[in-house]
Steps between C-alpha positions, in 0.01 A plus 500: 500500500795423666461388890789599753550314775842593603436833685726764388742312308431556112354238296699204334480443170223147564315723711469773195274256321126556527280305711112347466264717672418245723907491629464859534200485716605187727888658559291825594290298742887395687597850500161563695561264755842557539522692772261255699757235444791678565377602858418172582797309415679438801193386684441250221836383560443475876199345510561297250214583290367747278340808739085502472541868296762372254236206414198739488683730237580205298136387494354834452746529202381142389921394505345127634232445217752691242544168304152346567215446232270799481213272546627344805578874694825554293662766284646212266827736387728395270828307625704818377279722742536232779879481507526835453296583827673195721841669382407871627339333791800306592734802463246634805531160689554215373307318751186668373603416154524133586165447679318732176713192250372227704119592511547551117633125454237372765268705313556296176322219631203725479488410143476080607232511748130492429366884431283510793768412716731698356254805525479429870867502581627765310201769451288437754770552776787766483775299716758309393468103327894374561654184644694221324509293169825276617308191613573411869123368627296229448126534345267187556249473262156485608139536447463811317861668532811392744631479863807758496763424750867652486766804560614777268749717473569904376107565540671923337184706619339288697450777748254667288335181328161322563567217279813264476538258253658160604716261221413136605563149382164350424419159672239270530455234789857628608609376173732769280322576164635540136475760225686443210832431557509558866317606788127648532590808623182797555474863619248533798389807602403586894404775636758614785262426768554200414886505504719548827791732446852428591731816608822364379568770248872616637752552190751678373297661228155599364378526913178690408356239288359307829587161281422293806390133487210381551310186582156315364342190699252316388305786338208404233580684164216508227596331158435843361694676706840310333734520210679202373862552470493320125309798375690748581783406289265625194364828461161514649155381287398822256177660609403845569588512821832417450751724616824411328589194256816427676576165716513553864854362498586742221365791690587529794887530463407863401486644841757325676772638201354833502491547877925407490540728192309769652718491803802484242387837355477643841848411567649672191289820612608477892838478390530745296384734732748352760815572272396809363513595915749275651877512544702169609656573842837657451389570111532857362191456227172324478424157454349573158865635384654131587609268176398192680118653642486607129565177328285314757230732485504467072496102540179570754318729221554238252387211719224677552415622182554099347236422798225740370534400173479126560223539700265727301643287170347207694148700553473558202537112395291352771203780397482454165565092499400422867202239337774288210817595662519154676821399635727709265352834675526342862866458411540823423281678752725247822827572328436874521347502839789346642773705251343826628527404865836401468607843333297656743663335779844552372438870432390550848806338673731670283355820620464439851843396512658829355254720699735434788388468851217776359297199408529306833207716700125365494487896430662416104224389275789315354513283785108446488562387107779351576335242757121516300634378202733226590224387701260513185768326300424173731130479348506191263373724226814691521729184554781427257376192469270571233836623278557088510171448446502720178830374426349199501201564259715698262742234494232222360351380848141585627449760743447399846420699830832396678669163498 
């Protein structure tokens, strides 16, 4: 059946197509915490983290092990399902949206680590397992695992985690090792005890994601209680266990895009409720009844509607060919990530700017979108470099993280 997420206003045309049972029953799980998010909104954004009720809702409804194997504690959803939810989430708050996306991708590496360990971090415990894959620490090889030293940055939920994981340089006697073509580079999970917290999270946008930094010194780290970094650029080894046969890489740009086009959607809807109400000082009709909100507001709903469409055309790929996709479906899975933030983005501005001084208020969700997803669009899975780095690979090069 179809799903409707837009209140009152009727259905569009891509929303009159039907929907898994499984969408139906995970968008149905938003609309029941709905209300718990929307009262707690503003406190998220002052404290700078997600409110203790918003997070129990989320785990009752089982939003942070949506995209987890079923044997390790998760639902294991499809990717359709996923970005579905992160959009209707993010047209709630997009901060909530965000920290749901990044415990998916975190949750990926469930796939890489050992069963048992995996079992322990992700079923046997009911917080979150977040932290950061760019590699800023060091990890000394030792007997029997590593000495972890280092700081991290945008630790998104780390006020509701008990595990962080830590990207490190591996080296041993002091010495920098090699995989491949470059560095040894492994994921080391800690638990937070472990970890000392940094309150430096003060932006402009996505406040109630608690993204703070976060710091690691000298900390021991079991060998099989890490990922190497080389592995996760190929879907993870088949076995029963297995949630999804998708590369980590490959995966997680899914809830960074949906989160911005989820906040896209919820700027077509909050503006359209805004001109159907508002008239321009000194105007004698509504804002809906101007030529130029008209034409931007058309250019918004097709943005928008090229945005869905790229993304769920990109599902659908990395699904079905997530294990002999190789490079040729990482291409296509960064170029859309990136393509659908920059629509997003544009969409947004364009209607924040003829809103008027409506949109200004912290009061305007359009100014809450507005900030969230610019502030999303920074992620480096949203970054236009990876058009140049598709460019790149369509154009007869390899494909390559960044330059």
């Amino acid at each position: 059946m179809a799903h409707n997420h837009d209140g009152e206003q009727p259905l569009a045309l891509i929303d009159r197509r039907p929907v898994s049972a499984e969408t139906t029953d995970w968008l149905s799980r938003v609309d029941g915490i709905a209300p718990v998010v929307e009262k707690w909104r503003e406190e998220g954004e002052r404290q700078r983290f997600s409110p203790v009720p918003v997070f129990e809702a989320l785990q009752e409804a089982g939003f942070h092990r949506m995209l987890v194997s079923r044997d390790f504690g998760g639902a294991q959803v499809s990717l359709e399902t996923g970005s579905q939810v992160l959009q209707a989430l993010a047209r709630l708050d997009p901060a909530v949206a965000w920290q749901m996306g990044v415990q998916a991708a975190i949750g990926r590496l469930s796939d890489y680590l050992p069963g048992a360990e995996a079992r322990e971090l992700f079923l046997d415990q009911g917080a979150l397992v977040v932290g950061s894959v760019n590699p800023t620490g060091t990890a000394e090889a030792v007997a029997g695992g590593y000495r972890l030293t280092g700081r991290w940055g945008f630790a998104s939920g780390s006020a509701h985690a008990a595990w962080l994981v830590c990207a490190a340089r591996v080296t041993g006697g002091g010495t920098p090792r090699t995989a491949g073509q470059g560095s040894e580079i492994r994921m080391l999970f800690v638990p937070k005890s472990a970890v000392r917290m940094l309150d430096n999270w003060h932006t402009l946008g996505l406040r109630g994601t608690g993204s703070e930094d976060y710091e690691v010194d000298g900390v021991f780290v079991a060998e099989q209680y890490t990922v190497a970094q080389q592995d996760m650029f190929a879907p993870p080894p088949a076995g029963p266990s297995r949630g999804y046969g998708i590369s980590y890489y490959d995966f997680g740009l899914f809830g960074s895009s949906s989160t911005v086009l989820g906040a896209a959607r919820g700027a077509l809807r909050e503006f359209q409720m805004l001109a159907a109400a508002k008239k321009p000082m000194a105007g004698t009709s509504t804002l809906a009844a101007s030529h130029t909100a008209q034409e931007r507001f058309a250019r918004a709903e097709a943005r928008v509607r090229a945005a869905r469409l790229l993304l769920a055309d990109a599902a659908w790929h990395a699904e079905r060919f997530g294990d002999v996709g190789g490079d040729a479906l990482s291409a296509t899975v960064r170029l859309t990530a990136a393509t659908v933030a920059e629509l997003c983005c544009e969409t947004i501005s364009s209607l924040f700017t003829v809103a008027g001084t409506s949109s200004l208020y912290s009061s305007s969700m359009l100014e809450r979108y507005f900030r969230d997803a610019h502030s999303a669009a920074k992620h480096i899975t949203l970054s236009p470099t990876n058009v140049e780095m598709a460019g790149q690979y369509l154009l007869g090069g390899g494909l390559s993280m960044r330059r």
